[in-house]
ZARO-238091 format. One record per residue (C-alpha): residue in one letter; chain; x, y, z. Coordinates in steps of 0.02 Angstrom, whole numbers, plus 50000, padded with zeros to 5 digits. Example, Ala and Ser with C-alpha at 12.3 -4.5 7.8 and 13.67 -1.06 7.14 Angstrom:
<pts>
> residuo/cadena/x/y/z
> A/A/50615/49775/50390
> S/A/50684/49947/50357
</pts>
This chain:
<pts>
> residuo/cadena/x/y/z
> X/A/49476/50002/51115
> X/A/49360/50077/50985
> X/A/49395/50089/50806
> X/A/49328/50220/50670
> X/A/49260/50155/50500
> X/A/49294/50259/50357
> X/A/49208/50249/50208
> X/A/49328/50198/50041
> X/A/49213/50222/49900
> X/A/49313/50160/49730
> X/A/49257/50297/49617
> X/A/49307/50193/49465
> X/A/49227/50069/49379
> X/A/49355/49984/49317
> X/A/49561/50006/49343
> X/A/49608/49975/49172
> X/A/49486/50095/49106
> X/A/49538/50231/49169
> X/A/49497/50408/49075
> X/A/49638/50515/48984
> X/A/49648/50708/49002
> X/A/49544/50732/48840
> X/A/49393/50606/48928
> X/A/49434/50452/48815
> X/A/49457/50273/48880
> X/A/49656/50259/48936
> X/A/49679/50057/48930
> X/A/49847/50035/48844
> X/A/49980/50070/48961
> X/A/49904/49990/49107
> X/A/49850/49836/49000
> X/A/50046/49812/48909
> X/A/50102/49788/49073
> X/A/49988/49651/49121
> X/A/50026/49580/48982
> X/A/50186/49593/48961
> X/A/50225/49518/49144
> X/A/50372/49627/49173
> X/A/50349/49635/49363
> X/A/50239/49779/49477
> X/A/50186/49939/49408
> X/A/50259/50108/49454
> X/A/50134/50193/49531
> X/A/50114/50365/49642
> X/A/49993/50384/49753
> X/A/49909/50564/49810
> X/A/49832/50576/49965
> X/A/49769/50735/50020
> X/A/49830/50797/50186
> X/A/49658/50856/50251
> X/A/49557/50702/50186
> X/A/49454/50689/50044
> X/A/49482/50579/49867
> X/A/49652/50502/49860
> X/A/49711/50456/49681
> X/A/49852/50330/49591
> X/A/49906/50354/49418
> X/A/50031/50227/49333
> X/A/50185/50333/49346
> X/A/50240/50438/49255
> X/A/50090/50452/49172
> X/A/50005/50584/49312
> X/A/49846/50622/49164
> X/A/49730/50481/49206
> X/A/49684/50416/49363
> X/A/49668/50226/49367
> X/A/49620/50211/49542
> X/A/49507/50348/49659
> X/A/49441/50344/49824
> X/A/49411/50439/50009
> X/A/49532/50435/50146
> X/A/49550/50508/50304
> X/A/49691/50655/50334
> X/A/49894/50588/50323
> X/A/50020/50662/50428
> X/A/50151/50508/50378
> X/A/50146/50364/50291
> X/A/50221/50183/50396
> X/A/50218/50079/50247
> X/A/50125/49988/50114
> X/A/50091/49796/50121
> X/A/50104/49742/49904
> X/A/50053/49574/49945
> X/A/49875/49631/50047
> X/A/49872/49790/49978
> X/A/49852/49902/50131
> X/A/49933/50064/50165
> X/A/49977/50092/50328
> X/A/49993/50300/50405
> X/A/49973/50396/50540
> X/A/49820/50536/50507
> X/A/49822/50719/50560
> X/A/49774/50677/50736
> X/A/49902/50564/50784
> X/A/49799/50398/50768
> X/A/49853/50272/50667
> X/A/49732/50214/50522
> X/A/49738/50084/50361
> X/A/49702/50104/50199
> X/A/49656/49935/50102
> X/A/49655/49969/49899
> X/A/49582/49790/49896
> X/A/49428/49804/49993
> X/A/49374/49991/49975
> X/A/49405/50042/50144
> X/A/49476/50154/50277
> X/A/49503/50123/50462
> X/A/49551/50192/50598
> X/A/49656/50081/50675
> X/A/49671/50162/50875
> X/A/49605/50296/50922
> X/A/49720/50371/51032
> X/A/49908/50445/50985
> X/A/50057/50296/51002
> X/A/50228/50351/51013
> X/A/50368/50246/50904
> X/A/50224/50215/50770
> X/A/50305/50079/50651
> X/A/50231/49970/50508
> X/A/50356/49943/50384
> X/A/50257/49817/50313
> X/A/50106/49915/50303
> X/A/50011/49777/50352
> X/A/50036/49751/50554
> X/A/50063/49924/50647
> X/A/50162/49930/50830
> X/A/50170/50063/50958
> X/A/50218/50113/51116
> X/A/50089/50206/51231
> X/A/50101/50339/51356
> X/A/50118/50190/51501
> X/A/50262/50120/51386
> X/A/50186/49963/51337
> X/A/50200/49892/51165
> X/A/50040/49878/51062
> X/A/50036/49771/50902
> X/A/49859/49831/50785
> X/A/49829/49686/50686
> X/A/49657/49653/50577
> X/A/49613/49489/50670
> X/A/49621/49578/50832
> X/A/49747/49691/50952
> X/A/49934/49636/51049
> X/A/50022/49717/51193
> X/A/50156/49686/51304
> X/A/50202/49761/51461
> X/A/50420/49752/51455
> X/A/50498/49741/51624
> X/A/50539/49931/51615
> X/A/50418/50071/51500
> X/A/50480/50021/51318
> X/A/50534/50207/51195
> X/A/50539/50105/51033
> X/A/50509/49948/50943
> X/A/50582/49875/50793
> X/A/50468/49736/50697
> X/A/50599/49625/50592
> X/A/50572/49521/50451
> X/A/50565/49353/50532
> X/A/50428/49416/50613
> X/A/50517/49444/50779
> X/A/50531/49624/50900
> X/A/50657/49710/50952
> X/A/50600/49833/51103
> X/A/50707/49957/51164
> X/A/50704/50046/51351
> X/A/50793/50199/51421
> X/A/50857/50145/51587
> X/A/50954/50286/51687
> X/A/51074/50322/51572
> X/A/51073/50166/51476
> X/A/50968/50062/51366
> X/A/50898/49897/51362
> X/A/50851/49812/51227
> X/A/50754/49629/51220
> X/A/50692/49536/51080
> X/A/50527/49411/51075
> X/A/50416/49340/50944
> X/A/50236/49411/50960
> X/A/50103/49347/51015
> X/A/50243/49249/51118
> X/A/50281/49369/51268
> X/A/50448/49265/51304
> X/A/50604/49369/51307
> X/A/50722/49283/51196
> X/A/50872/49391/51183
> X/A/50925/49520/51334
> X/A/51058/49666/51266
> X/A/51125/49808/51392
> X/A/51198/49967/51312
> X/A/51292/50123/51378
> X/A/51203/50232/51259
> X/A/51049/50370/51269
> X/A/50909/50328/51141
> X/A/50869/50516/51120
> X/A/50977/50503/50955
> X/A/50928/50459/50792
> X/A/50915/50279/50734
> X/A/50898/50179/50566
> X/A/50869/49995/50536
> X/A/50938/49932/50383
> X/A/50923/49737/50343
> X/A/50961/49655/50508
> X/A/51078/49771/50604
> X/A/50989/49941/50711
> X/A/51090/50082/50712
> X/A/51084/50203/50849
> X/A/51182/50396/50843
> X/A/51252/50459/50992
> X/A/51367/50600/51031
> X/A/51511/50512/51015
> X/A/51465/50347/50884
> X/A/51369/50250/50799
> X/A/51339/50072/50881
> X/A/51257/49964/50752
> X/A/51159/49802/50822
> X/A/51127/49628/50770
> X/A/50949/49609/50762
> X/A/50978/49395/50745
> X/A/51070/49376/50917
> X/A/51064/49553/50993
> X/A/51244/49564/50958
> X/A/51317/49730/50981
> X/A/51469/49791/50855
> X/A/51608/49880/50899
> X/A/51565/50077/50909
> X/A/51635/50194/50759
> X/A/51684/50355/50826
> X/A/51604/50518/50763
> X/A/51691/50696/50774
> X/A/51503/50746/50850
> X/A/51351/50712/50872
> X/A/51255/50615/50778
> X/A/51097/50713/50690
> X/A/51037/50607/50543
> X/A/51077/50415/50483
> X/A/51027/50355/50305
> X/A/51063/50165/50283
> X/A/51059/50109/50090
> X/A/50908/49990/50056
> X/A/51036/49814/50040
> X/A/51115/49889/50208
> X/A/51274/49887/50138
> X/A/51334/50072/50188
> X/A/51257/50208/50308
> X/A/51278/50392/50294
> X/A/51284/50510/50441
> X/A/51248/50665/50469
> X/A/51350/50757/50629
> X/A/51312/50918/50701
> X/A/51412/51078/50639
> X/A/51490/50959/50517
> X/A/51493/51012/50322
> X/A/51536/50814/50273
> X/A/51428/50651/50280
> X/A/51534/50476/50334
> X/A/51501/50350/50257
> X/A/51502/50192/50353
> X/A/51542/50031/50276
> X/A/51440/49873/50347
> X/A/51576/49742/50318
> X/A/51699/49843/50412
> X/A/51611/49947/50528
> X/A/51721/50065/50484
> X/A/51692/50242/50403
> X/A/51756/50209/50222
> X/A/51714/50387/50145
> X/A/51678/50563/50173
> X/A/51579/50665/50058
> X/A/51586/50862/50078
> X/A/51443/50956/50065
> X/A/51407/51148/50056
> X/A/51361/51166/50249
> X/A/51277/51086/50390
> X/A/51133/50928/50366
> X/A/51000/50927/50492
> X/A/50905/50780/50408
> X/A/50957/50626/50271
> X/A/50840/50565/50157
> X/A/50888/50375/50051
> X/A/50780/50343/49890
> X/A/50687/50186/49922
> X/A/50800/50103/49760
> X/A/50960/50176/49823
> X/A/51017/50288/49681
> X/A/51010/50459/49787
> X/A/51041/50535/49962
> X/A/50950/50686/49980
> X/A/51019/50797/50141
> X/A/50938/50947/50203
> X/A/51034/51107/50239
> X/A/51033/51135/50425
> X/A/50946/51317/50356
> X/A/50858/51360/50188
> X/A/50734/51281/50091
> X/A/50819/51164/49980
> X/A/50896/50973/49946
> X/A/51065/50928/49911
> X/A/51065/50792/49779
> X/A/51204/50638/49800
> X/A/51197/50493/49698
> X/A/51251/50350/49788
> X/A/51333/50253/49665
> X/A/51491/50385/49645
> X/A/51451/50496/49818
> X/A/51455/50634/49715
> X/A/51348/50775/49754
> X/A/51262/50835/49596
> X/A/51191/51017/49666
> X/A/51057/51091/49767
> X/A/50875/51088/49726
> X/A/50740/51204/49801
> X/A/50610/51139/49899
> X/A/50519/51139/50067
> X/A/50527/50989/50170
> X/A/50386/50885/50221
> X/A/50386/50691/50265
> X/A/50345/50622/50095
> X/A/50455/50772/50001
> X/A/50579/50802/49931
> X/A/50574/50605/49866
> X/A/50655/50532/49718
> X/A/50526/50458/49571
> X/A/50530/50282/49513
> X/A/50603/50340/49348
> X/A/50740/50423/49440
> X/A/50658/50608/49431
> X/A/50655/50720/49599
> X/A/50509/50765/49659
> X/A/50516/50931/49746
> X/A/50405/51044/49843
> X/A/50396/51225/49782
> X/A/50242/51340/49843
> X/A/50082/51244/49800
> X/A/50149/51155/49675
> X/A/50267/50993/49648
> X/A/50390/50996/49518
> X/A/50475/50857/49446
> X/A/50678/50866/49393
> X/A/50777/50794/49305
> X/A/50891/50662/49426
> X/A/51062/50715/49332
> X/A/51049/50907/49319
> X/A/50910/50933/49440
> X/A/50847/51045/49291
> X/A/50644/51060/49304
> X/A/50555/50928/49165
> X/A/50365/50929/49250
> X/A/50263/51051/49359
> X/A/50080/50971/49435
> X/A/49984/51131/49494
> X/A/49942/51118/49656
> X/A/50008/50962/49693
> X/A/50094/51005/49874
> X/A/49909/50994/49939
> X/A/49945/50800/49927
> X/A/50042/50672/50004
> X/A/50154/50595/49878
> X/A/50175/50413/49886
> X/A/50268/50303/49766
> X/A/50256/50114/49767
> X/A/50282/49980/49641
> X/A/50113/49861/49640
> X/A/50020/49768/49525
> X/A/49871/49757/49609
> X/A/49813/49899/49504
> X/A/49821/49828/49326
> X/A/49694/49720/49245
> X/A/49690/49528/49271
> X/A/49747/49404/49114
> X/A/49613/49391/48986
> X/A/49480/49284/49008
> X/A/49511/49268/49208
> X/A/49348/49339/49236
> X/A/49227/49272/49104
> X/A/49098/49183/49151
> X/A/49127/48996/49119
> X/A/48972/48886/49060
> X/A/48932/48718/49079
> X/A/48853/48588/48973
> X/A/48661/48588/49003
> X/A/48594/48422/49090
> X/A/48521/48380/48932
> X/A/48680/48358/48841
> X/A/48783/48258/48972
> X/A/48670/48148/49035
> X/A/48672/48226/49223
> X/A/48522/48252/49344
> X/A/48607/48399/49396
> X/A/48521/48564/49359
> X/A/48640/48655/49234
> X/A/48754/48815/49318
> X/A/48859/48966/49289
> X/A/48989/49031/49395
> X/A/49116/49157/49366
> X/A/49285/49173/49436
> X/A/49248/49290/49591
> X/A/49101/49146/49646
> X/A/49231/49013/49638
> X/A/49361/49115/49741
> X/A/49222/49089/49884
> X/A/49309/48942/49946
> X/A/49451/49047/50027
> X/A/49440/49089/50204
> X/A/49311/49195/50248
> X/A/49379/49358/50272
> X/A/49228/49480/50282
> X/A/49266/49551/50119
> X/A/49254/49546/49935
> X/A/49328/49396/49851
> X/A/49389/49510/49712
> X/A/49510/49637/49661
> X/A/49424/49784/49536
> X/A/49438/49722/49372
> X/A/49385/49766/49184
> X/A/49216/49726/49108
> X/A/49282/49604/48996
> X/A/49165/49564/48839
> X/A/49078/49406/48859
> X/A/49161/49242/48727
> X/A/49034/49137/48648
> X/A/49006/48965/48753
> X/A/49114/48843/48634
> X/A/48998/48723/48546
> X/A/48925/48558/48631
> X/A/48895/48408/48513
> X/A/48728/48330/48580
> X/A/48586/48242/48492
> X/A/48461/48366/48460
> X/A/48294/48376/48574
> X/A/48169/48491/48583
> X/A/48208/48656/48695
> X/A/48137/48621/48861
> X/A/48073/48743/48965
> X/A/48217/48772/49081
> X/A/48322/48793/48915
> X/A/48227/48938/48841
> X/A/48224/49023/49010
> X/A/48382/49020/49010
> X/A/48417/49054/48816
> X/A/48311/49206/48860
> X/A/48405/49252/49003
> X/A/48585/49264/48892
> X/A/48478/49429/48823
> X/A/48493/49507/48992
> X/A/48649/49604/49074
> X/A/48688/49614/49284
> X/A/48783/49706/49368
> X/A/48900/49640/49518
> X/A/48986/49735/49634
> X/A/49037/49598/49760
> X/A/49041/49419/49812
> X/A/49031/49416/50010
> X/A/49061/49255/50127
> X/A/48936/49351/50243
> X/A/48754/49399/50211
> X/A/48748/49554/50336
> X/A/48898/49633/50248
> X/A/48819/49602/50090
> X/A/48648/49687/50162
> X/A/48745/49833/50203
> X/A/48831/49868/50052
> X/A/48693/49825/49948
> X/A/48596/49936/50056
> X/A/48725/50083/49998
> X/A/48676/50067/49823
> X/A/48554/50160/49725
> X/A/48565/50197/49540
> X/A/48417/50280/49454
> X/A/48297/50257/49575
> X/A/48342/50054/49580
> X/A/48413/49975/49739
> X/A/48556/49864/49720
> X/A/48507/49649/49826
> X/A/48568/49510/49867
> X/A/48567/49348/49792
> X/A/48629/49217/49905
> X/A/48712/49049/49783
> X/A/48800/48898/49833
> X/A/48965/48879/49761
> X/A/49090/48730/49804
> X/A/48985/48694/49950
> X/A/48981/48877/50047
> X/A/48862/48991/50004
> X/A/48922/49157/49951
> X/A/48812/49332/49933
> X/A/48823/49433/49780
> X/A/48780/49617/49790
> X/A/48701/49646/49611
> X/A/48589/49749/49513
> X/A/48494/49733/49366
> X/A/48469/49637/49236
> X/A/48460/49755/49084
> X/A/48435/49735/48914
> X/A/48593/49769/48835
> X/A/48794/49783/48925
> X/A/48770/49963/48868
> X/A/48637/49997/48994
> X/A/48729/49880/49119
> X/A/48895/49979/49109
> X/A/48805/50160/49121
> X/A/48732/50094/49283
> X/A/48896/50027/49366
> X/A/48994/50162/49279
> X/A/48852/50283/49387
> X/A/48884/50192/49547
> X/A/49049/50248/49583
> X/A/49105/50093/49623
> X/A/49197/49945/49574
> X/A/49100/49829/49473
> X/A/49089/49701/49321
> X/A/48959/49649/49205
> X/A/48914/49480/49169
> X/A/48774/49410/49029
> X/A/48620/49320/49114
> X/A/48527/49324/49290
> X/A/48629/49288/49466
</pts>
């Protein structure tokens, strides 16, 4: 099983100072929202569809870019992991891949097309293979599971259990297990095809059918009783909470609405024609449904089932989508163009935007850390406390290099923040000794640091990848709460000018501290 390395470069040197349309430092809006705590950021997320330099801008400000890298192709995003920050998709080839905004990098995750791709998560991706056996891509290594007949789909759950489904003559099987446990738990026969659509919403699967919907406890493999359909199913749309689904039948100018607490249809909503395909905003405010011909959405809001028009736009599977803010995005020749939610009237148009995948996520793993997170904390010298010990500076990052080693940076980008002056030590004066005025001389100087590694070949490597201005970036290996970590730096300079031109020239991710590693 071989994997493909892609190379994530961050092309920013900091993600709170990020650059405004007219080339001036951007810092406020991304910095009020640290500050102000009020929960993850808005954010969209471009991709470009052949590859190249993915951006995210802190919605809706799409003017300055506050984070930039390369990626490999998207054909569909899975899903997007806030906690780890990895963004899980399928690329134009079929083959699954990661990106990670934290450590820099892309990854093929398989090579080699899965059927059933699924990572709603983002962070763990499952598949089925041609053979029909289940394959779980995780970082710290690969899962599969051969089912007692070829499994079609699988269904990850949040309590970390599996729900695998099997056509078997002309019924299904379904089985549930906890991975890496290969123990059948739960064993669930149904007289239904799986060539229909299907939707998972909270705990229940629902599966279309020509006839009904059969919904599924995911808990117990419980089946519900069936809700007949006039004819076959074509689309299902489950709200986010779970608590209704709306379906889309064939020839049908109407959506049911199913109600989850009476499996029972509780509304109809009539629509100009046909649906072929249902698309729920990730907050629940709007169903969009595609006209079974034409180029265009039809617009419901959820929260009356009223259907507030039609909006032109071609169909892709990241648009038509609705914004954080409530706006429609919409695909319209090469460009996207942004309406309003309520009269679907256009308020924004990004040229050229349809040559990108649109993703929007809320994350705050994009803003600037609190003040002061990052400076550079200094000790009392020996001199003044009486200690043997040889005096030492460590930063934030260096002290984070008593987590578990996990091959990677022990930092998230953050902003150069200006050094404080050490607070003041009462001692009984002495004469400078030597070790002092080296490093009183030393506070003169400016490094720059682009990582803190719990592994010296990874360190090599990047440091290796480094060159500003004909100097090499190294590594300086340091003990720090009894592991030794590797910083990738370069430098020192003479002023935090110089420094900053130099890390702002590396295209990277970086921070500037005073002193020598």
């Amino acid at each position: 099983m071989r994997r493909r390395l892609l190379p994530l470069v961050l092309l920013l040197p900091a993600v709170a100072c990020h650059r405004d349309s007219s080339g001036g430092a951007d810092t406020g809006a991304l910095g009020s929202r640290a500050e102000g705590g009020r929960g993850p950021d808005p954010v969209v997320v471009r991709l470009p569809r052949d590859g190249g330099t993915a951006r995210a801008y802190l919605f809706p400000k799409l003017d300055s870019v506050i984070w930039s890298g390369h990626t490999t192709s998207v054909d569909r995003v899975l899903g997007f992991d806030p906690d780890g920050g990895q963004l899980a998709l399928v690329d134009a080839k079929g083959d699954p891949a990661r990106v990670d905004f934290r450590m820099g990098e892309s990854t093929i995750a398989l090579k080699g097309e899965l059927a059933s791709v699924t990572a709603p998560s983002g962070s763990d991706i499952y598949g089925v293979n041609a053979r029909g056996t289940v394959v779980r891509l995780t970082r710290a290594g690969d899962w599969t599971f051969t089912p007692p007949s070829p499994a079609r789909d699988v269904f990850p759950q949040t309590d970390h259990s599996l729900v695998v489904a099997a056509q078997k003559g002309d019924g299904a099987i379904l089985w549930r297990m906890y991975p890496p446990d290969t123990q059948l738990r739960d064993t669930l026969r149904l007289d239904i095809s799986l060539k229909g659509p299907h939707a998972q919403a909270g705990d229940r699967i629902y599966f279309g059918t020509d006839t009904a919907v059969v919904s599924v406890n995911t808990r117990d493999l419980v089946a519900q009783p069936a809700i007949a359909v006039p004819h076959r199913v074509v689309a299902l749309a489950p709200t986010p909470s779970g608590d209704r689904v709306y379906v889309a039948t064939a020839g049908d100018s109407s959506l049911a609405v199913i109600d989850r607490y009476t499996d029972k249809i509780g509304a109809h909503i009539t629509l100009p024609g046909s649906v072929s395909e249902l698309r729920m905003d990730r907050l629940g405010r709007y169903v969009l449904a595609r006209p079974a011909r034409g180029d265009s959405a039809w617009v419901i809001a959820v929260a009356t089932n009223h259907v507030l028009g039609a909006a032109r736009t071609r169909w892709s599977d990241d648009l038509p989508a609705a914004a954080p803010d409530g706006e429609i995005a919409v695909s319209v020749g090469p460009d996207v163009l942004l309406l309003d939610g309520e009269t679907l009237q256009p308020m924004r148009t990004i040229a050229g935007g349809a040559a990108d995948y649109w993703l929007f996520i809320f994350w705050n793993g994009f803003r600037p850390r609190a003040a002061g997170v990052d400076q550079p904390v200094s000790f009392a010298t020996a001199e003044s406390t009486g200690d043997s010990a040889a005096s030492a500076t460590i930063d934030s990052v260096a002290a984070a290099a008593s987590a578990p080693d996990t091959g990677a940076a022990a930092h998230a980008a953050t902003p150069s923040p200006a050094t404080p002056k050490p607070a003041p030590v009462v001692t009984t004066p002495t004469p400078a000794s030597p070790a002092a005025a080296a490093a009183n001389a030393a506070s003169s100087t400016w490094t720059v640091s682009f990582a803190a590694l719990l592994t010296a070949d990874k360190a090599q490597a990047l440091a290796d990848s480094i060159h500003v201005d004909g100097a090499s970036a190294r590594v300086v290996p340091a003990q720090r709460s009894g592991a030794t970590i590797y910083r990738v730096v370069i430098g020192p300079y003479p002023s935090r000018d110089a420094a900053d031109r130099v890390g702002r020239d590396s295209h990277r991710s970086y921070w500037v501290f005073a002193g020598q590693p």
